[in-house]
C-alpha positions in Angstrom: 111.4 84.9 116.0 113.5 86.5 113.1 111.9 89.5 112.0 113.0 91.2 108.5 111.7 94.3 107.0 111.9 93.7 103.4 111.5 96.6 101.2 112.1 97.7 97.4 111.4 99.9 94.7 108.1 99.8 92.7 108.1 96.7 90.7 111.4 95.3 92.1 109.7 92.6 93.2 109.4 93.0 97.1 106.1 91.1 96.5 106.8 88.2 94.8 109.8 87.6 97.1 107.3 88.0 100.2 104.9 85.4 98.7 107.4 83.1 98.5 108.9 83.5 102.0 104.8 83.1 103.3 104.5 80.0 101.0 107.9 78.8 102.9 106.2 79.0 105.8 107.0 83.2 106.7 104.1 85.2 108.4 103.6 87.8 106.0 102.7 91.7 107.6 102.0 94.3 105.5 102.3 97.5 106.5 100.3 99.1 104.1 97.7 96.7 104.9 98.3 97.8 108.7 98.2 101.8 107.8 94.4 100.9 106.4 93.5 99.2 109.0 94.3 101.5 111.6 92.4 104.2 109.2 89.1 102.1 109.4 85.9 104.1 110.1 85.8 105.6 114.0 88.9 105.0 114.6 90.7 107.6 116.5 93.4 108.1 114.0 90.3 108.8 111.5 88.9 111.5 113.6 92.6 113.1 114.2 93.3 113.4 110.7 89.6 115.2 110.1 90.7 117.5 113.1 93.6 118.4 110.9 92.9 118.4 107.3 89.0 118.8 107.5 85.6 117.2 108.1 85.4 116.5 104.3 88.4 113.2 104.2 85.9 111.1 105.7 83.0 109.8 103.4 79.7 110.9 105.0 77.6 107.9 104.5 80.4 104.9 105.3 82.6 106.8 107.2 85.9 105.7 105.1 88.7 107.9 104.9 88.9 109.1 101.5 92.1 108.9 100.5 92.3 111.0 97.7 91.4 114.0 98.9 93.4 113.7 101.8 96.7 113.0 99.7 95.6 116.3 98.0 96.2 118.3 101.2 98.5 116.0 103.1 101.4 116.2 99.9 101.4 119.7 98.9 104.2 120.8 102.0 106.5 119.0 104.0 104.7 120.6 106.9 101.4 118.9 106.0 103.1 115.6 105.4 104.7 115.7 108.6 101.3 116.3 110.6 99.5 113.3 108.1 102.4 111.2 109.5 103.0 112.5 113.1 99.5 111.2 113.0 99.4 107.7 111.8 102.8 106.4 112.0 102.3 106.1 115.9 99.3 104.2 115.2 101.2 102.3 112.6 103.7 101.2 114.3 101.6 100.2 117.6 99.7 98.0 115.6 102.9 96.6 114.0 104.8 95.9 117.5 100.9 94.1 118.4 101.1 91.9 115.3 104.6 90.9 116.1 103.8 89.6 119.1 101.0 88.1 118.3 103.5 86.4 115.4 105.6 85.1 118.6 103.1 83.6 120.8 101.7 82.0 117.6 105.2 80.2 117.6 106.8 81.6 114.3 109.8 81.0 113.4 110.1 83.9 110.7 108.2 87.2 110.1 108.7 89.0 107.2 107.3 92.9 106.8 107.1 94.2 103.8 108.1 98.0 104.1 106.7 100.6 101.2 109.1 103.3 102.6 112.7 102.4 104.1 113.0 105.1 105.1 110.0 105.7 107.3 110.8 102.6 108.9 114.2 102.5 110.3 113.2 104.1 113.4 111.5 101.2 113.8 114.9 99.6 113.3 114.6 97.5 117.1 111.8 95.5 115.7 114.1 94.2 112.8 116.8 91.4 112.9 117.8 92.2 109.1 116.6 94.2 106.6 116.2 93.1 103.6 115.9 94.6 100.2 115.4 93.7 96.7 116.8 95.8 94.1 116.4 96.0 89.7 117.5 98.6 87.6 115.2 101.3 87.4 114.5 101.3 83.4 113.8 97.2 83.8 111.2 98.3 86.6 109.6 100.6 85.0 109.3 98.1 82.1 107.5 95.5 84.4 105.6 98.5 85.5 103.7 99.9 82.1 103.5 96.1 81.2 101.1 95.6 84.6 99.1 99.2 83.2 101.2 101.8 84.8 102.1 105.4 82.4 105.6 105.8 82.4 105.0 109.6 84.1 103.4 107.8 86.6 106.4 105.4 87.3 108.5 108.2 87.1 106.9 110.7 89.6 105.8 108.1 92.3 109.5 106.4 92.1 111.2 109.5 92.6 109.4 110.0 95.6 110.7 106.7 97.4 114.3 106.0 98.9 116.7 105.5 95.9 117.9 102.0 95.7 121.6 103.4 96.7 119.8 104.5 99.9 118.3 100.3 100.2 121.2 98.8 99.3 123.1 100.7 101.7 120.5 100.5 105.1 120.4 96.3 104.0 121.9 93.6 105.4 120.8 91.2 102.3 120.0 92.7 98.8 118.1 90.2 96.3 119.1 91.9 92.9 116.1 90.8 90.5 118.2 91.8 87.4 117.4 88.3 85.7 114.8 85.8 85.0 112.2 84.5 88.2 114.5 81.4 88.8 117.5 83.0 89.5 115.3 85.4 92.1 114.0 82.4 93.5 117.5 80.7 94.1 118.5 83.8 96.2 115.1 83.7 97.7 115.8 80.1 98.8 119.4 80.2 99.9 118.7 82.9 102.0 115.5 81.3 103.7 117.9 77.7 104.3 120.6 79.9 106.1 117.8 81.5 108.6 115.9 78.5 109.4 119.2 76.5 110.1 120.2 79.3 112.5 117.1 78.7 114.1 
């Protein structure tokens, strides 16, 4: 099975390229799908991060982690953002390396992963064939961005928390630059996806 980790900025279009690879016949993992799910109520992780950033994260009457006032205590230090992921990511990943080879023994021929945080990932770097990234200048981003709701500030503070597109371009072994119109992303999208499956 190829395996890719496919990552990008916020409204690069990492998602639209995954929807096309699963609609090409791609089993589609998403690990911020697979970081809730491995946050679902009683879960040990669950209880760990109550342990460390109080009884109060988890919602009394369904047991739900609630997220936003753990984000209010797990990002105010790089100490307390290390525990919050010293916590999960081994969950995280477990559950990633699980789904993968359940993605084998199903017989695919292509996983794709899409990867919120690059840089978080790489030391899961031995699960990966290729990484893949898609990259769009940041003022045509943010554009796509306010026109789906987002306030600029809001582009602008969560954007400069994730990996710089210097930092993707330079940890990929294919960039999709989405500087243009759907088409020509989709003709990248498509030569790339020919290549692979004729390797395979």
């Amino acid at each position: 099975m190829h395996t890719v980790f496919l990552a990008g900025g916020i409204a690069s279009g990492k998602s639209t390229v995954a929807r096309e690879l699963e609609r090409r016949g791609a089993r589609r993992i998403d690990l911020d799908v697979v970081s809730r799910e491995v946050c679902e109520p009683g879960s040990a992780v669950l209880d760990e991060l109550a342990d460390a950033f109080g009884s109060d994260v988890i919602e009394p009457r369904t047991g739900e982690l609630r997220r936003d006032v753990l984000a209010k205590r797990a990002f105010v230090t790089q100490e307390a953002t290390q525990s919050l992921e010293a916590i999960t990511h081994p969950a995280i990943f477990a559950a990633l390396e699980r789904k993968l080879d359940d993605a084998v023994r199903a017989g695919v021929d292509v996983c794709v992963v899409e990867v919120p945080l690059l840089d978080r990932a790489l030391v899961l770097g031995r699960l990966a064939d290729e990484v893949v990234c898609v990259v769009s200048p940041t003022a045509l981003r943010r554009e796509r961005a306010c026109l789906r709701g987002m306030d600029e500030d809001d582009f602008d503070r969560r954007d400069a928390k994730q990996p710089s597109q210097e930092y993707l371009v330079q940890h990929a072994d294919t960039v999709f630059a989405n500087d243009g119109d759907l088409e020509a992303l989709m003709a990248q999208v498509g030569a790339w996806w020919e290549n692979v499956t004729e390797e395979r």
